[in-house]
TORMI-238102 format. One record per residue (C-alpha): residue in one letter; x, y, z. Coordinates in nm, 2 decimals. Layout:
+------+--------+--------+--------+
! rest !     c1 !     c2 !     c3 !
+------+--------+--------+--------+
!    A !      X !      Y !      Z !
...
+------+--------+--------+--------+
end
This chain:
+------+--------+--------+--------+
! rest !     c1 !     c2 !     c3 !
+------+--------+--------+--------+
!    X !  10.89 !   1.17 !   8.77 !
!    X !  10.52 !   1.17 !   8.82 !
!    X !  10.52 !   1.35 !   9.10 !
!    X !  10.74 !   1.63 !   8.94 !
!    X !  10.52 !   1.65 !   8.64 !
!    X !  10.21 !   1.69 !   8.88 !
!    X !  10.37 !   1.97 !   9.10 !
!    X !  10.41 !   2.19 !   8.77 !
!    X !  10.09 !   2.13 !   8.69 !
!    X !   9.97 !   2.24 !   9.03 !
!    X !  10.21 !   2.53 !   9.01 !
!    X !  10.07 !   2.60 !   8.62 !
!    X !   9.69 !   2.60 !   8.73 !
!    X !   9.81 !   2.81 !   9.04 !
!    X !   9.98 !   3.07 !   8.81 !
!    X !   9.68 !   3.06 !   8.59 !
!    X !   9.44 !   3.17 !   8.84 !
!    X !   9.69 !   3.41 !   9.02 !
!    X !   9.73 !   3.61 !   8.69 !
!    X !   9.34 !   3.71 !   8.69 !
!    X !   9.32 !   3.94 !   8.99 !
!    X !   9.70 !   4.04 !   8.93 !
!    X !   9.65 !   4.16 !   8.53 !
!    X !   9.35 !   4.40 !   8.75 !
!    X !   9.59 !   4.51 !   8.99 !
!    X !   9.81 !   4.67 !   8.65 !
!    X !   9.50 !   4.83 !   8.51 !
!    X !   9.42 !   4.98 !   8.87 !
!    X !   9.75 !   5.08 !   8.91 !
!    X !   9.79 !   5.23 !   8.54 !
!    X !   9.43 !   5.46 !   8.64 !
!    X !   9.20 !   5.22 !   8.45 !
!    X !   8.95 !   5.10 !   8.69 !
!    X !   8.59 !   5.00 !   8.65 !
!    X !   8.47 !   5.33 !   8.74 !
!    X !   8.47 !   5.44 !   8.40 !
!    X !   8.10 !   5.44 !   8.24 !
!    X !   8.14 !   5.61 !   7.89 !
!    X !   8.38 !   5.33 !   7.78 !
!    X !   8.41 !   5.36 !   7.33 !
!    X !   8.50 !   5.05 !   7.17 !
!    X !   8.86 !   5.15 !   7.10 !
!    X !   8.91 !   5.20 !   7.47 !
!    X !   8.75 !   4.89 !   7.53 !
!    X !   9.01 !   4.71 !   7.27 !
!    X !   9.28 !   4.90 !   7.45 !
!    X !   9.19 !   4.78 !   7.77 !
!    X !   9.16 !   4.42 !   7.69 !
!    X !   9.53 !   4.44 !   7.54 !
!    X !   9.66 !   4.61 !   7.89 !
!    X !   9.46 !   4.30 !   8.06 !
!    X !   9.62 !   4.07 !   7.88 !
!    X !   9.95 !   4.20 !   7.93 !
!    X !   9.86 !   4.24 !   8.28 !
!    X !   9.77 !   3.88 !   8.32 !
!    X !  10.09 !   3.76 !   8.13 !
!    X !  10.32 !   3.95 !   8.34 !
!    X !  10.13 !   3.80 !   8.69 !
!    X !  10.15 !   3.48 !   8.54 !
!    X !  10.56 !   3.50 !   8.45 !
!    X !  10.56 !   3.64 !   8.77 !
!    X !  10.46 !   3.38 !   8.99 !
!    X !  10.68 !   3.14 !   8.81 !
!    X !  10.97 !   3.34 !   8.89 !
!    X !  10.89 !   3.41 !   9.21 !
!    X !  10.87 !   3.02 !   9.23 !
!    X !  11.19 !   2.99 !   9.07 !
!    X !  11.38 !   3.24 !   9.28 !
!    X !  11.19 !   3.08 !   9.59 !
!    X !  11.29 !   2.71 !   9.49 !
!    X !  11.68 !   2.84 !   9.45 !
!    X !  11.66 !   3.01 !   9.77 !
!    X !  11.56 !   2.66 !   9.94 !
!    X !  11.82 !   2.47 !   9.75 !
!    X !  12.06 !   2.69 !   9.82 !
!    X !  11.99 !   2.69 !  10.20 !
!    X !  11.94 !   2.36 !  10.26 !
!    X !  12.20 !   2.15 !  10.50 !
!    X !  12.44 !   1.96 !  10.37 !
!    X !  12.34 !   1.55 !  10.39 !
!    X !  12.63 !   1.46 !  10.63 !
!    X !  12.83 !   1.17 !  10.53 !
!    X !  12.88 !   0.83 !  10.72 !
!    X !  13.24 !   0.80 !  10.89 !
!    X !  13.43 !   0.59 !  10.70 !
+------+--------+--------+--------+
end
């Protein structure tokens, strides 16, 4: 039990730190880089919400991409053979 509550935690604190650079990659690919100097504060507002939405999808993300990875090995995994009787 311990050692699956300390593999989500990895997999939580791996998630966490993936969703940075990945809620950047959604403002770059919606136009909004850092190239922009003249920058009011209601763009500013509206480009910390699209980070933050950016961030949340990278970090559901990963966790399904984890999930769908972790099925995928189940699900391929050889059968334990049994002992003849």
């Amino acid at each position: 039990m311990k050692s699956f509550f300390a593999r989500e935690f990895l997999w939580f604190v791996i998630a966490f730190i993936l969703a940075f650079p990945l809620g950047l990659g959604f403002l770059w690919i919606l136009g909004l880089s850092a190239d922009v100097t003249a920058v009011t504060e209601v763009d500013l507002s509206t480009l910390t919400r699209l980070y933050i939405l950016g961030w949340i999808l990278g970090f559901v993300g990963v966790y399904i991409t984890r999930f769908i990875a972790g099925a995928i090995n189940v699900l391929t995994a050889p059968e334990p053979e049994s002992e003849p009787a």
